[in-house]
Steps between C-alpha positions, in 0.01 A plus 500: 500500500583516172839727551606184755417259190689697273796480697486169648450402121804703401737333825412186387563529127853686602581195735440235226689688223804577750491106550474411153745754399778327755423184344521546163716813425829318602423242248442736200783688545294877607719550758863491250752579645318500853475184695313358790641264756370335856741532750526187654733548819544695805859614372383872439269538765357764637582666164332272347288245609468103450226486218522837357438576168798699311539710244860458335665715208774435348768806532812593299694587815471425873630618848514415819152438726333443161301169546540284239400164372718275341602136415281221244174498510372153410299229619747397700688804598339812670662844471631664828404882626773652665658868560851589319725572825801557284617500122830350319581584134774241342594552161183600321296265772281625795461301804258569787527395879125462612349448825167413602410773771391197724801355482775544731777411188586619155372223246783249445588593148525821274216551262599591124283796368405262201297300744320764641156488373380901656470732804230426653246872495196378672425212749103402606491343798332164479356551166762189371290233722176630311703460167640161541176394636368622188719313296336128661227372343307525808600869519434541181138454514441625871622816337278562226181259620396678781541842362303392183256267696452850754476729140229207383274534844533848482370590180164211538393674803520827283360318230233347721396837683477668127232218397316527852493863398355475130259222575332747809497835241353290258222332758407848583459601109313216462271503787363764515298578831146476301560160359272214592568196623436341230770743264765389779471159464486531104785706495698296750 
């Protein structure tokens, strides 16, 4: 029992430092020059799905099928995820055609290579839902109540069961068998 504690214990305490980690390590700059994004469209699918999670690095040089991301990232402007189908050098200037593999046509203009943000190395499926739910208030706290409030409950029914277990070896130090009645109810 105690083995399935131990472990159960450990899952737990992994889950709620993976979740704080994706929270807070974009925000304190751990993950330089690493970024995480949440794919928000279909346009890559079934290489990579609505909601995913991914994992971009910036690279010096880039070829064709590299998936990259690229554009402003702002309040109002969200970066796009596409695959380099061809290159174009002009001058000292790279340009990439990209194409979403969902989409039947090349994106409408070139991308410059100073607006690509990184080639995208790792992609979680679905894990960008759990983030940006994570990021609302309501999220927010769903996220680190109930893991805390199960943490809490656990640990007062082991507190509670340690308690139930002193006050019974203690009864039976107290009393023992050859008491009276009378000693009992003194003692009590």
């Amino acid at each position: 029992m105690k083995v399935v504690n131990i472990i159960l214990n450990t899952l737990l305490a992994l889950i709620i430092f993976g979740a704080v980690a994706f929270l807070v390590a974009p925000h304190l700059g751990l993950l330089n020059p690493y970024e995480l994004k949440i794919v928000r469209s279909g346009s890559m699918e079934p290489a990579i799905l609505t909601g995913s999670l991914i994992l971009i690095h910036p690279a010096t040089d880039y070829k064709a099928g590299d998936v990259i991301t690229f554009g402003d990232d702002t309040r109002t402007s969200i970066p796009t995820t596409h695959r380099i189908v061809s290159i174009r050098t002009e001058g000292d200037m790279t340009y990439f055609e990209t194409k979403g593999d969902a989409n039947e046509d090349v994106d409408p203009s070139e991308t410059p290579a100073n607006k690509v943000i990184g080639r995208v190395i790792f992609s979680l499926p679905y894990a960008g839902y759990i983030l940006a739910f994570s990021k609302t208030q309501l999220g927010f706290a769903l996220l680190i109540a109930i893991p805390a409030a199960l943490i809490i409950c656990y640990e007062a029914i082991g507190i509670a069961r340690e308690i139930k277990i002193t006050l019974r070896s203690r009864r039976k130090y107290v009393e023992p068998e050859s008491s009276t009645k009378e000693e009992r109810e003194f003692l009590s």
